[in-house]
Residue, then its C-alpha position, 0 to 999 in steps of 0.5 A: x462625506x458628501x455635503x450641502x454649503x450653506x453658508x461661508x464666512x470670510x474667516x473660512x469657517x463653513x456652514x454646511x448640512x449633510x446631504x444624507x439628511x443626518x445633519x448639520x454643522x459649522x467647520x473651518x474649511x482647509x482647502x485652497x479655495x472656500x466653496x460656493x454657498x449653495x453647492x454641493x462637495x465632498x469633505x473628510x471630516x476630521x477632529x484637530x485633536x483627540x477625543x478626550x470625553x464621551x458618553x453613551x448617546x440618548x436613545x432618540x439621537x440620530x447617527x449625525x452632527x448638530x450645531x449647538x453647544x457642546x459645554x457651559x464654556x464654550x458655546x460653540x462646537x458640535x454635538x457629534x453621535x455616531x457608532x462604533x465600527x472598531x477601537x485600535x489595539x495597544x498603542x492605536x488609539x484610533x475609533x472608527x465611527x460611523x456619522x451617518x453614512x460615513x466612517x470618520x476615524x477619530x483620535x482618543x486620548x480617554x479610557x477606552x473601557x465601554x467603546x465597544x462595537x456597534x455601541x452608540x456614543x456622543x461626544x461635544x467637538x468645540x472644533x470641527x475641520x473639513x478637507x475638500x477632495x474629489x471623486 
């Protein structure tokens, strides 16, 4: 996923928007180095653990990530909406889910009854990882 820096914490939390215009988010950065605000870099985003609850996505939401409160509880996080590429079989209990131009593959751990190809879904992440790579 290729991405816009907007900001770096000290903490190594990142602030960043996609760069295919479907939006936003904050995620701890795990590369060696923080990247330069204002740059831009490729990143593999991925959930630290599985999905455990999800819901069908509003109509008028964009295929994306957006910064806001994803629970009463924890304020922090990500509302993530994307559309499912492809659900694991027995004993794979991998989702494949497009994020606005890119393909994320995301751990569930919930009944999979209703993930279904092609259906859109949204789902609060309170905690969103990115890996730095190069092409």
């Amino acid at each position: 996923m290729r991405v816009f820096v907007d900001r770096v914490a000290e903490d190594g939390r990142v602030a960043f928007r996609c760069t295919d215009g479907h939006g936003s988010a904050v995620a701890h950065w795990m590369g060696d180095r923080l990247p330069a605000p204002g740059t831009d870099t490729f990143v593999e985003l991925t959930l630290p653990g599985p999905l455990t609850e999800w819901g069908p996505a509003l109509p008028s939401a964009v295929s994306g990530l957006e910064i806001g409160p994803v629970g009463p509880v924890d304020p922090a996080g990500a509302l993530v909406t994307g559309e499912v590429l492809g659900v694991g079989g027995p004993g794979d209990p991998v989702l494949e889910l497009r994020i606005g131009t890119d393909v994320v593959l995301v751990e569930v751990s919930c009944d999979e009854s209703g993930l279904e190809i092609a259906r859109r879904i949204s789902f609060g992440a309170p905690r969103l990882e990115v890996y730095p790579y190069g092409l």
